[in-house]
MIDOSE-1310 file (N, C-alpha, C; in nm, 2 decimals, decimal comma, always signed):
residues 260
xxxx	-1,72/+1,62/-2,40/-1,62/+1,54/-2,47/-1,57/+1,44/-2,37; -1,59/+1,48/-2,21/-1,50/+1,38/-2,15/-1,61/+1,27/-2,16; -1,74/+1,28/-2,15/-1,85/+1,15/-2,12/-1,82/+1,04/-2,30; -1,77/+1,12/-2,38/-1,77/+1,07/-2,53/-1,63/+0,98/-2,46
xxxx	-1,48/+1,03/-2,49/-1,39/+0,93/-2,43/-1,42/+0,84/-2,35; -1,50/+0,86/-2,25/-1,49/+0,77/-2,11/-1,61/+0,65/-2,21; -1,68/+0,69/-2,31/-1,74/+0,59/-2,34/-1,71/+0,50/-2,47; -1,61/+0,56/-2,56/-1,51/+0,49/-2,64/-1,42/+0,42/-2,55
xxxx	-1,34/+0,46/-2,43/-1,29/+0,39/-2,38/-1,32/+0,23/-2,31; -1,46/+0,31/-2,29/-1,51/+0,16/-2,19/-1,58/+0,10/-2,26; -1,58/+0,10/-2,43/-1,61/+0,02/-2,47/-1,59/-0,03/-2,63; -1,43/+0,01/-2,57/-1,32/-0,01/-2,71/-1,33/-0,18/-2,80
xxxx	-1,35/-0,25/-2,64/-1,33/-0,38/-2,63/-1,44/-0,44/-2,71; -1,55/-0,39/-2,68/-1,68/-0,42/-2,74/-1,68/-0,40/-2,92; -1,63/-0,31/-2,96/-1,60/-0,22/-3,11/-1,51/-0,36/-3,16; -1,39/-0,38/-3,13/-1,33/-0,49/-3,18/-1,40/-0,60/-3,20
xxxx	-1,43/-0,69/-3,05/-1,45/-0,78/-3,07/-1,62/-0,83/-3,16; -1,74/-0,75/-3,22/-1,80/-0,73/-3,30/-1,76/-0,70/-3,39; -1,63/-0,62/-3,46/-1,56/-0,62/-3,58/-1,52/-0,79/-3,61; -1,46/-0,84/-3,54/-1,38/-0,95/-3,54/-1,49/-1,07/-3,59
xxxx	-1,62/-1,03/-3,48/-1,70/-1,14/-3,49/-1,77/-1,13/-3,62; -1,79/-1,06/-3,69/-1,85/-1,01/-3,82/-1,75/-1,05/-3,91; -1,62/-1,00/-3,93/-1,54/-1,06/-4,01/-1,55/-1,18/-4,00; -1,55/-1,28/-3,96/-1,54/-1,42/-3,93/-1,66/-1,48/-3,99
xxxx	-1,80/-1,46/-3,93/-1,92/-1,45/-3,97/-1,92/-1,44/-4,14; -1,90/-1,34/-4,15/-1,91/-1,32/-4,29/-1,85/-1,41/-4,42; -1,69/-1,47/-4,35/-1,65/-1,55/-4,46/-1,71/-1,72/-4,43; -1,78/-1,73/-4,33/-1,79/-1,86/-4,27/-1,81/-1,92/-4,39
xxxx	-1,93/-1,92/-4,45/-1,99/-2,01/-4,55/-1,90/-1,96/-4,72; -1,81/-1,91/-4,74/-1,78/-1,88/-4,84/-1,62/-1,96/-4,87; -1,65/-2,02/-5,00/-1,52/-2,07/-5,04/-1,39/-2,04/-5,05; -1,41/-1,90/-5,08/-1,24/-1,80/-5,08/-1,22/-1,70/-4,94
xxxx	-1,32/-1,74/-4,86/-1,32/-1,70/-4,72/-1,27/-1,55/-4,76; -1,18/-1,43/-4,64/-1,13/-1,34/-4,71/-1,06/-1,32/-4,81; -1,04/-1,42/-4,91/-0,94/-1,35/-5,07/-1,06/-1,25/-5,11; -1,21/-1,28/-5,08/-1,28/-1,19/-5,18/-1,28/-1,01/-5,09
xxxx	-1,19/-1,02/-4,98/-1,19/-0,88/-4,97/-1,11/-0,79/-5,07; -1,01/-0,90/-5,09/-0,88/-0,83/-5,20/-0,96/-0,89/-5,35; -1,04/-0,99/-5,37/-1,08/-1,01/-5,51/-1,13/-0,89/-5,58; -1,22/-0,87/-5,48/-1,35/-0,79/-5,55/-1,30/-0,65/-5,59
xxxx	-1,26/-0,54/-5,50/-1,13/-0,43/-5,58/-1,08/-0,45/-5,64; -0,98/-0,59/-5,66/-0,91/-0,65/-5,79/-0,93/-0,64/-5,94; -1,10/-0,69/-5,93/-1,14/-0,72/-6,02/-1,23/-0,61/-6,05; -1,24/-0,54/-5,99/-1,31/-0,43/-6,00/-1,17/-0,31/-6,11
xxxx	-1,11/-0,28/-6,04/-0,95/-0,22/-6,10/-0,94/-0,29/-6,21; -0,94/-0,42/-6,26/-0,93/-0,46/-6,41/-1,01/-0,40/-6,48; -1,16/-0,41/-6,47/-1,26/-0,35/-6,55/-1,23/-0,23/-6,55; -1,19/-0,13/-6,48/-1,17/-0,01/-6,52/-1,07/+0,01/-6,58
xxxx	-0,95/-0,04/-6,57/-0,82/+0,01/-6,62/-0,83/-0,04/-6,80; -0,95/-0,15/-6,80/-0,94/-0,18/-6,96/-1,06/-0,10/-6,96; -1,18/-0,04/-6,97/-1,29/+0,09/-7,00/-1,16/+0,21/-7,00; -1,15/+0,25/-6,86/-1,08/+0,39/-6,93/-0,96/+0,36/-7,02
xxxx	-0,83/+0,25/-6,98/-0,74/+0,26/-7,02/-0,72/+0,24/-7,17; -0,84/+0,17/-7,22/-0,81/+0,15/-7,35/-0,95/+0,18/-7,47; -1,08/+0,14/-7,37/-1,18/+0,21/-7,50/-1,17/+0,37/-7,46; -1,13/+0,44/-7,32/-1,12/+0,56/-7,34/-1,00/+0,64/-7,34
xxxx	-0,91/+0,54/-7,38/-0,76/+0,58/-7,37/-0,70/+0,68/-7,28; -0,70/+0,68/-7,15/-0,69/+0,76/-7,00/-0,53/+0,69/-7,02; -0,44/+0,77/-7,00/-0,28/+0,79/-7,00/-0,33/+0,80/-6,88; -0,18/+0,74/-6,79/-0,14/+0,75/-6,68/-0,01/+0,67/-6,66
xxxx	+0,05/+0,69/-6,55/+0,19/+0,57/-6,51/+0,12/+0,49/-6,41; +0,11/+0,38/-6,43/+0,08/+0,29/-6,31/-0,07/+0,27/-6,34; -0,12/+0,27/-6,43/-0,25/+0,28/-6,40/-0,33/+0,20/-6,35; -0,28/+0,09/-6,35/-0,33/-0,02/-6,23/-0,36/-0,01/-6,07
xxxx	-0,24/+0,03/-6,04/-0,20/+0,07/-5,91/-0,31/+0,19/-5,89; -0,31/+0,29/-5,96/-0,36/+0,41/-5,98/-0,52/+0,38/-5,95; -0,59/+0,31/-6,01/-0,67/+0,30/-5,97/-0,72/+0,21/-5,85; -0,63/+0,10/-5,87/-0,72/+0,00/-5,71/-0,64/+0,07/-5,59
xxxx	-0,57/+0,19/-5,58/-0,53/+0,29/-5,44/-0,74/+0,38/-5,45; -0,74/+0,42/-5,58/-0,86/+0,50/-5,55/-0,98/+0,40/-5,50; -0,99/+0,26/-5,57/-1,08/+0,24/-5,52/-1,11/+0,14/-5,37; -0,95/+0,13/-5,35/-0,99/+0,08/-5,20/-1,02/+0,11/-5,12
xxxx	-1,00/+0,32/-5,08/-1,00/+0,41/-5,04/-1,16/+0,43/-5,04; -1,19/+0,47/-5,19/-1,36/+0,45/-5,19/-1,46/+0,37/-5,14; -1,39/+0,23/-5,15/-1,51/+0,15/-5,09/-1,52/+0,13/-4,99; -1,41/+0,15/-4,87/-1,40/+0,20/-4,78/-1,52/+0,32/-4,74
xxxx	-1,50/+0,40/-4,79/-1,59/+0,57/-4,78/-1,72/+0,50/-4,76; -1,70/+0,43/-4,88/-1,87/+0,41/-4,94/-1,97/+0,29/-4,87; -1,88/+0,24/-4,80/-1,95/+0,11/-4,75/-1,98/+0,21/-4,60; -1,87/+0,28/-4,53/-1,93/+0,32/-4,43/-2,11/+0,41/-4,39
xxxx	-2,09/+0,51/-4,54/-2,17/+0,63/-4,53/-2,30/+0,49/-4,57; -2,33/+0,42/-4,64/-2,44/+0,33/-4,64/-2,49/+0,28/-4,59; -2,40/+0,20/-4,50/-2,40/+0,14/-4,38/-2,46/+0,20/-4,24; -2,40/+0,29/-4,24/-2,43/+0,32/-4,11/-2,61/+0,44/-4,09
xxxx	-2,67/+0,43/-4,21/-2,76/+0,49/-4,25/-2,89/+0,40/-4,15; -2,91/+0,27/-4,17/-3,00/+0,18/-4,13/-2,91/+0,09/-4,01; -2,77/+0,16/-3,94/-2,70/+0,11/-3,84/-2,82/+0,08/-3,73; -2,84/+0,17/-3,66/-2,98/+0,13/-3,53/-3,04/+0,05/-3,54
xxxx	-3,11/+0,07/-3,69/-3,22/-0,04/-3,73/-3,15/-0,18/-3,73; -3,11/-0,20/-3,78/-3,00/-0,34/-3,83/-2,94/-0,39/-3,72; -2,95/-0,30/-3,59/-2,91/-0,36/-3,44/-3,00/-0,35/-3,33; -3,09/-0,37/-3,35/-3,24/-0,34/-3,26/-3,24/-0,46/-3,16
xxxx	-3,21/-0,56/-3,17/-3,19/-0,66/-3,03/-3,07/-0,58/-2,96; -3,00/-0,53/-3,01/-2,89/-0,48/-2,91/-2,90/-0,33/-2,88; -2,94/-0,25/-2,95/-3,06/-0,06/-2,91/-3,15/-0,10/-2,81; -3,21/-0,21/-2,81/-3,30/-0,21/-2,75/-3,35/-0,26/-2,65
xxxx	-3,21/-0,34/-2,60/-3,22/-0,46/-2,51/-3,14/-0,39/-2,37; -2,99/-0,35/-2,44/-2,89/-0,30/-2,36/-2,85/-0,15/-2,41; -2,81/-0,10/-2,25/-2,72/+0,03/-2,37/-2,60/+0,04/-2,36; -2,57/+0,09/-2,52/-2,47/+0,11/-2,57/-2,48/+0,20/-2,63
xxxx	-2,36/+0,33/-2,64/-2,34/+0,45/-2,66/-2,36/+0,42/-2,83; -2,43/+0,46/-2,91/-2,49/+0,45/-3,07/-2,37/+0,45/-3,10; -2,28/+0,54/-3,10/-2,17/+0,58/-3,21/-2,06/+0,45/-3,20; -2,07/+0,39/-3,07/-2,01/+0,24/-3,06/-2,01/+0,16/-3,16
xxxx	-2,13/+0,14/-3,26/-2,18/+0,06/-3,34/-2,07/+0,14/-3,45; -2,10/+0,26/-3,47/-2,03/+0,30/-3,61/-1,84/+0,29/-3,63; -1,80/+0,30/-3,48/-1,67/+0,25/-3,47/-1,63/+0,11/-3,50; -1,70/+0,03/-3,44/-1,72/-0,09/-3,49/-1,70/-0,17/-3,63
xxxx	-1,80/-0,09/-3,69/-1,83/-0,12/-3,86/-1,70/-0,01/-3,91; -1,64/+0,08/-3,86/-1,53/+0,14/-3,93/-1,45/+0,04/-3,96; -1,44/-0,09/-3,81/-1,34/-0,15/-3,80/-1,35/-0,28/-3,85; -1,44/-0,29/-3,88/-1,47/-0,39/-4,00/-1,44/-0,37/-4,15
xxxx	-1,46/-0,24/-4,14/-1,42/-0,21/-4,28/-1,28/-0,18/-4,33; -1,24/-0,13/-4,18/-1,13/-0,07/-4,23/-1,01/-0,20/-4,22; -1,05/-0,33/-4,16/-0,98/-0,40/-4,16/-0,94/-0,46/-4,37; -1,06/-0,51/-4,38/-1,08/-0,52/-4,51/-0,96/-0,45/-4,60
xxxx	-1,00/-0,34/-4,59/-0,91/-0,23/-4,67/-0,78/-0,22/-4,66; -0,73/-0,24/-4,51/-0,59/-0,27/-4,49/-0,50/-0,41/-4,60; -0,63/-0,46/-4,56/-0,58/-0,61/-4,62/-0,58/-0,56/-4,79; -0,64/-0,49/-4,87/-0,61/-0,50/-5,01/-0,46/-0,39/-5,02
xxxx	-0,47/-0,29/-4,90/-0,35/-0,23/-4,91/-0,25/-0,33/-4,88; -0,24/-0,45/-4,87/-0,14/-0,54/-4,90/-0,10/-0,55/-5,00; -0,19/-0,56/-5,12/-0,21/-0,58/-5,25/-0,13/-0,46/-5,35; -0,17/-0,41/-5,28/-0,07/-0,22/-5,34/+0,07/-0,22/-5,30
xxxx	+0,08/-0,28/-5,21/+0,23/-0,31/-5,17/+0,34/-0,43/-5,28; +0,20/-0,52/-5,32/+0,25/-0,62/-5,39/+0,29/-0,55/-5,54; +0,20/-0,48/-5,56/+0,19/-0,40/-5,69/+0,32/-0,31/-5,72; +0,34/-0,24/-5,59/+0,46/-0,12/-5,60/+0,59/-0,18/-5,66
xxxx	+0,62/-0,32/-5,57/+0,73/-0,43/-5,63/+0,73/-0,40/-5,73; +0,58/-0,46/-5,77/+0,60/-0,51/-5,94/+0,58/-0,41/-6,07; +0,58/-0,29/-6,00/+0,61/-0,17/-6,11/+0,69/-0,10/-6,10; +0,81/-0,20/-5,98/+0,88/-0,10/-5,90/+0,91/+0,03/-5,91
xxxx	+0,80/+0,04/-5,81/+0,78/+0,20/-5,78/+0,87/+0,26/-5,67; +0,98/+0,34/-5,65/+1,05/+0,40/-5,55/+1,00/+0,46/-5,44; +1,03/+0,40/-5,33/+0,98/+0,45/-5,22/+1,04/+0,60/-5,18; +0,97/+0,68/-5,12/+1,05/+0,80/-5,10/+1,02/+0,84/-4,92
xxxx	+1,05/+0,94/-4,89/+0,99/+0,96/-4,75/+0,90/+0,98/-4,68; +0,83/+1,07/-4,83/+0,72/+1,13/-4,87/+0,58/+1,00/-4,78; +0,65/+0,88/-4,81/+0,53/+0,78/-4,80/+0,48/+0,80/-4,62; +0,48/+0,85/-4,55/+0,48/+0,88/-4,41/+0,33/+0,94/-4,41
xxxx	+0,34/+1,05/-4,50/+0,21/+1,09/-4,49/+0,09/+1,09/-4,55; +0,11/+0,93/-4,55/-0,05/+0,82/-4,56/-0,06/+0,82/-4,42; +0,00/+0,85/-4,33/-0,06/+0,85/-4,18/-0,15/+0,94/-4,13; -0,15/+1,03/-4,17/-0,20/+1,18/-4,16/-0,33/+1,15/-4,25
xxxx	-0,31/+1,13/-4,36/-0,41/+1,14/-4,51/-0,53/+1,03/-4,45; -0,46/+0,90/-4,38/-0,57/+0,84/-4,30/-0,63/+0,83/-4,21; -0,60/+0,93/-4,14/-0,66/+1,03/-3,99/-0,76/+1,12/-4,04; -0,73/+1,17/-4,16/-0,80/+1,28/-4,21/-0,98/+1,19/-4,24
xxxx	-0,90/+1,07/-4,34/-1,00/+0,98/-4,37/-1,12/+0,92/-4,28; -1,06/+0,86/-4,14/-1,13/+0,82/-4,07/-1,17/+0,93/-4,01; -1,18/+1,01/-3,95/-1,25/+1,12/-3,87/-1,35/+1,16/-3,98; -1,30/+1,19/-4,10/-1,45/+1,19/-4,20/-1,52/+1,12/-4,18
xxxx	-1,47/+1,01/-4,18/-1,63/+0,87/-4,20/-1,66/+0,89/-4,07; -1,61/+0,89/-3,98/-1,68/+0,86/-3,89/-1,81/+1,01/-3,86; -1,70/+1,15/-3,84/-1,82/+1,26/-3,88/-1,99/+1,23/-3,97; -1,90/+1,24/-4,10/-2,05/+1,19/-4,14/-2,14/+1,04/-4,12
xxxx	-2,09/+0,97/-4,02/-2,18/+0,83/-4,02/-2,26/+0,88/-3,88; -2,20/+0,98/-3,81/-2,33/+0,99/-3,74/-2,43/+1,07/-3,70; -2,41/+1,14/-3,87/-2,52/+1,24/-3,87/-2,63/+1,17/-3,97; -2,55/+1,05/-4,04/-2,59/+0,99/-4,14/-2,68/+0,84/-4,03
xxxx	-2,65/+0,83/-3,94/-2,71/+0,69/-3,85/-2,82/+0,76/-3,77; -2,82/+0,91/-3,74/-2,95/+0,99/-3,64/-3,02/+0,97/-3,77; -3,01/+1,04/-3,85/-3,09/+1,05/-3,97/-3,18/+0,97/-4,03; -3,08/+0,85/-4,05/-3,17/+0,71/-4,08/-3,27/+0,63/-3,99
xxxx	-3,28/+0,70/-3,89/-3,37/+0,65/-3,84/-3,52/+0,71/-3,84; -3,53/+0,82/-3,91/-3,64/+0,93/-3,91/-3,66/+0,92/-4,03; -3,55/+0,92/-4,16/-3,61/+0,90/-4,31/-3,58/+0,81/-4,37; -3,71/+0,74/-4,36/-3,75/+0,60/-4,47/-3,59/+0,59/-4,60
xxxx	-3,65/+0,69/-4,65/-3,55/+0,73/-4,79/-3,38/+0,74/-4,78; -3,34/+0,74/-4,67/-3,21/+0,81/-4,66/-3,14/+0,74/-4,74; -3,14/+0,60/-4,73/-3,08/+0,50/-4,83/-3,05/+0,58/-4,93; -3,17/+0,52/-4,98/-3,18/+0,58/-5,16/-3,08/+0,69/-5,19
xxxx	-3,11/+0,83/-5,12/-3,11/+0,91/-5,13/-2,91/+0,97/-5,10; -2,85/+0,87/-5,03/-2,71/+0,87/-5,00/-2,66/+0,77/-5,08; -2,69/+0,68/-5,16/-2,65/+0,53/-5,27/-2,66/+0,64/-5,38; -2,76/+0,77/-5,44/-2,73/+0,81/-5,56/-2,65/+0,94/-5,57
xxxx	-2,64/+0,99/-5,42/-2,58/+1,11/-5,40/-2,39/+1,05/-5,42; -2,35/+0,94/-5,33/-2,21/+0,88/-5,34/-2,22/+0,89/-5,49; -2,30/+0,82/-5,56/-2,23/+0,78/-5,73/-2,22/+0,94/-5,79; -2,25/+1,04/-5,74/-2,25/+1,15/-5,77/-2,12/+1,19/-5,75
xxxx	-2,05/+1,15/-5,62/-1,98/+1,24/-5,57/-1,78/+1,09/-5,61; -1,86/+0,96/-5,67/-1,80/+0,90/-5,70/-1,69/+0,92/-5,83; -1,83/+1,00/-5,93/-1,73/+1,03/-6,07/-1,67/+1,19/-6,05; -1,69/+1,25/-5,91/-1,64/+1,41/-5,90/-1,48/+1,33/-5,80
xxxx	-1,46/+1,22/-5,79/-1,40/+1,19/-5,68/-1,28/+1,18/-5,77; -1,20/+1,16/-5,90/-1,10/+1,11/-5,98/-1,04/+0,93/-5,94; -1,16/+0,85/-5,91/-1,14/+0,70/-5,90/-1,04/+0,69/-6,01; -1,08/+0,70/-6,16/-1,06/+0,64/-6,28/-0,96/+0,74/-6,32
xxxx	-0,91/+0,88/-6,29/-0,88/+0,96/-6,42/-0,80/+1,05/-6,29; -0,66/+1,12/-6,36/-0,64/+1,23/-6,27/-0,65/+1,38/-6,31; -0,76/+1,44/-6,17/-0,81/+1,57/-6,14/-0,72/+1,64/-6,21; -0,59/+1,64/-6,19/-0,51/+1,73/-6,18/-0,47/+1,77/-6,37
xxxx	-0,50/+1,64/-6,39/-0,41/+1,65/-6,56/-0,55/+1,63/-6,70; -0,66/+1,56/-6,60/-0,77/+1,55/-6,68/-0,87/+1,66/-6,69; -0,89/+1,75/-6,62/-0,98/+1,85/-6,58/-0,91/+2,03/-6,61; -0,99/+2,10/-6,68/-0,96/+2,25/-6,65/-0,88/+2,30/-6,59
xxxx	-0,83/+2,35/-6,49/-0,74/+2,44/-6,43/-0,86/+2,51/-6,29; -0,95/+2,59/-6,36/-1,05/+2,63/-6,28/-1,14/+2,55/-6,20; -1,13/+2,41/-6,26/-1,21/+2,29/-6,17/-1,16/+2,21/-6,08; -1,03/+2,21/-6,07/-0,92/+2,10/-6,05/-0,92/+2,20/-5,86
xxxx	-0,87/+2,31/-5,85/-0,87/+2,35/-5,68/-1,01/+2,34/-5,64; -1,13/+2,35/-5,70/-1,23/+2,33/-5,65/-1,29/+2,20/-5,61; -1,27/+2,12/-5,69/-1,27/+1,96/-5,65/-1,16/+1,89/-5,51; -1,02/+1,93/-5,57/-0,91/+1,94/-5,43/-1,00/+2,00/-5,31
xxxx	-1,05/+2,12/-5,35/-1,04/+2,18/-5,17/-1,16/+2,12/-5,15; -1,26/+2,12/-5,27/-1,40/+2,13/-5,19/-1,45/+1,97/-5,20; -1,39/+1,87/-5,20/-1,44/+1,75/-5,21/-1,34/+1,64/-5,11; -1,39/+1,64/-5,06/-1,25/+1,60/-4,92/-1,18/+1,44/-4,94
xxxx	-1,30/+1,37/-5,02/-1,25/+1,25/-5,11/-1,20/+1,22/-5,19; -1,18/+1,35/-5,28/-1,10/+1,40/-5,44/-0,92/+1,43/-5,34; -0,97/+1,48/-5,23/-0,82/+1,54/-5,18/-0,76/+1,45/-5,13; -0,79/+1,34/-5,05/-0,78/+1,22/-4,97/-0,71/+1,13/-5,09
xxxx	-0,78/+1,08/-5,15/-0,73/+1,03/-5,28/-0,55/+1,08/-5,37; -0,64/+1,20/-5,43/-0,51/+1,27/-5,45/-0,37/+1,25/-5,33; -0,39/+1,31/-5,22/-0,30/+1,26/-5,11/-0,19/+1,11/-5,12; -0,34/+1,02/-5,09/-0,22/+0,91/-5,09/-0,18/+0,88/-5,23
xxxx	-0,24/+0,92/-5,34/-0,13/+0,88/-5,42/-0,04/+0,96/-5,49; -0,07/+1,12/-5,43/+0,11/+1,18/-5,43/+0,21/+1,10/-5,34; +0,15/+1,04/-5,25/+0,26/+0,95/-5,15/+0,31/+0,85/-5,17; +0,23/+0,73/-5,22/+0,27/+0,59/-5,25/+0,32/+0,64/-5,42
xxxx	+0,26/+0,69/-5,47/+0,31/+0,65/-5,67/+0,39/+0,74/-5,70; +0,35/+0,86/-5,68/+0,43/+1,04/-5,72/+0,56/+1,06/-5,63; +0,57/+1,03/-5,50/+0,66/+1,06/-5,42/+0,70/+1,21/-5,40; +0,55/+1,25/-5,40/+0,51/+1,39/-5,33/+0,47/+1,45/-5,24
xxxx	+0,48/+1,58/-5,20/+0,42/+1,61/-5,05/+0,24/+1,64/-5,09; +0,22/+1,58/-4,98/+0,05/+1,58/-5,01/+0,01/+1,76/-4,98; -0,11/+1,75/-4,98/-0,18/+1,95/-4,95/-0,19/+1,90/-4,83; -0,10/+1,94/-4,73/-0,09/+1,90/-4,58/-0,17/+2,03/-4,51
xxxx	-0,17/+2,14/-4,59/-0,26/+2,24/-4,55/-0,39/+2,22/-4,53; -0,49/+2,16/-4,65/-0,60/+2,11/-4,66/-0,63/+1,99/-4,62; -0,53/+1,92/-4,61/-0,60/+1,85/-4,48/-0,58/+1,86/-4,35; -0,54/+1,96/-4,35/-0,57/+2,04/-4,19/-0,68/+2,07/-4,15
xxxx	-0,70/+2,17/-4,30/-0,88/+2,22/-4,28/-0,96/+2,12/-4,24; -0,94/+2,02/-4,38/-1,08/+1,90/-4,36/-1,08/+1,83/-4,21; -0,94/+1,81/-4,16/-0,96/+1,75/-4,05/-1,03/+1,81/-3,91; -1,00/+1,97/-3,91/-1,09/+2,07/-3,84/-1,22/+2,06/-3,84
xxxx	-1,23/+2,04/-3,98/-1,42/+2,07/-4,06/-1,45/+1,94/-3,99; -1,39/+1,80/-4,02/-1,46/+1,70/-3,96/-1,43/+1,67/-3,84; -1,35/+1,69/-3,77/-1,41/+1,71/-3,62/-1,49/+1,80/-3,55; -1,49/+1,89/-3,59/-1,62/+2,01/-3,56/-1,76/+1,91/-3,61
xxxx	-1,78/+1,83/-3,70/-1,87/+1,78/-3,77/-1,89/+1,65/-3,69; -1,82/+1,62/-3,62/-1,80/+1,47/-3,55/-1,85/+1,50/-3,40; -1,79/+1,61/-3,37/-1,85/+1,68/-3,23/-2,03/+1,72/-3,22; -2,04/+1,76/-3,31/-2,16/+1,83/-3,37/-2,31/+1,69/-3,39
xxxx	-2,26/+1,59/-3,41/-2,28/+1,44/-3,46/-2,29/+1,37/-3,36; -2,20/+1,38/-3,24/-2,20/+1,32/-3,12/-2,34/+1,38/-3,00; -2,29/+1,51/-3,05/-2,40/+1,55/-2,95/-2,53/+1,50/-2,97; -2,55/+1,55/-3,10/-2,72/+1,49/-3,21/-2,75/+1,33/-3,12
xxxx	-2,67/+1,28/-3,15/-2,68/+1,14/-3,06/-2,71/+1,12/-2,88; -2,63/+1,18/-2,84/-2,66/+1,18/-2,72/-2,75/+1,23/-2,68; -2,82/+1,34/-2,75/-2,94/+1,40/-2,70/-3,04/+1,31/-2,74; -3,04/+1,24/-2,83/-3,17/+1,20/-2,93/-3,14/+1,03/-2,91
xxxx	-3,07/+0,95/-2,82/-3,05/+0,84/-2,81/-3,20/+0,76/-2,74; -3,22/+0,85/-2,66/-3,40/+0,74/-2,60/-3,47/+0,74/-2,68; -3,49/+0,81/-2,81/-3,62/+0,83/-2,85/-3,60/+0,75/-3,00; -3,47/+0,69/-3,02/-3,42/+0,58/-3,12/-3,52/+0,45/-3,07
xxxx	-3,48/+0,42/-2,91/-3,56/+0,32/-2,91/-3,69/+0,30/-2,94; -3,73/+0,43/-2,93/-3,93/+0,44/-2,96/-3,95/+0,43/-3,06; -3,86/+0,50/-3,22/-3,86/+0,48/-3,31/-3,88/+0,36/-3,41; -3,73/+0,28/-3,36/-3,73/+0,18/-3,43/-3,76/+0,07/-3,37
């Protein structure tokens, strides 16, 4: 663990400034430059909230809100675990030129993404105003709820980035497993009031994105105490999983370059 620090540390600077430079990159050529980070959840949150809210009549308070909290959180999740599948590959002048500790890259693209996301959580702010929603104290532990979150993605991106480099398929095979784990996740509908009794702790405990979700929006909408217990667990489970991930890499780092 101390060679892992000593190498996020010494190369923190590196993580940003390739976040930074990619954000920038990305809107270069585009007319709404970053509004399409906040567009695209936007408009994504409309089309749901008229499908469920009205051809499937899904009751809720806020249901706007309700949903573009779940899905900025999601695409977040979802951009990383994809991403970082064909990560090596997609950075092969830089694997293979210089070294750089692999999981560098996946911090990086966290922070690209996770910038993104911050920015539509502006948008949720703008929302709360306008449905004035009451702030309570409760709202604190979105700090925790997004510690939990990032140590997830990052756990699974780097068992998900060794991986990708050995199966052709992993893609495929993580793009249909997410849409799996997308409609078990309560994006659109809540676990708690839409589902059985006997399905609802099993989804909470055993789906760490059903709980994450749930979380922040007992915080921001409900002004409730999140399952501060289970995300204790999950945050254990995903550090043990991130440790576990780190090593996989470090041992198996030379043999990336022969690969790809």
């Amino acid at each position: 663990m101390k060679r892992f620090w000593n190498d996020v540390t010494g190369h923190f600077s590196y993580a940003i400034y390739a976040a930074k430079s990619e954000l920038k990159s990305e809107v270069a050529n585009s007319y709404l430059n970053w509004i399409w980070w906040v567009l695209e959840p936007f408009c994504f949150m409309l089309i749901y909230s008229f499908i469920f809210g009205n051809v499937f009549n899904v009751q809720e308070d806020h249901f706007g809100l309700f949903i573009f909290i779940g899905l900025t959180a999601w695409d977040f999740f979802q951009r990383n675990m994809i991403q970082s599948v064909k990560m090596l590959k997609n950075n092969k002048p830089i694997v293979t030129k210089v070294y750089l500790p692999k999981f560098v890259l996946l911090i990086s693209r966290m922070f690209f993404n996770g910038y993104k996301m911050f920015i539509s959580f502006g948008i949720i702010v703008v929302m709360m105003i306008y449905y004035r929603i009451r702030l309570t104290w409760y709202i604190i532990f979105i700090i925790p709820t997004f510690l939990v979150l990032f140590i997830l993605c990052f756990a699974l991106m780097t068992h998900l980035m060794h991986y990708g480099v050995y199966v052709q398929d992993l893609t495929n095979v993580t793009t249909i497993t997410l849409r799996m784990i997308f409609y078990l996740t309560g994006i659109f509908y809540n676990i708690e009031t839409r589902l059985p009794q006997q399905y609802v702790q099993i989804l909470l405990k055993g789906n760490p994105m059903a709980l994450i979700l749930n979380s922040l929006r007992n915080c921001i909408l409900y002004g409730k105490m999140p399952d501060i217990k289970w995300l204790f667990i999950w945050f254990v489970i995903s550090v043990i999983i991130a440790i576990l991930g780190v090593r996989k890499i470090y041992k198996n780092e030379n043999s990336y370059v022969k690969v790809i």
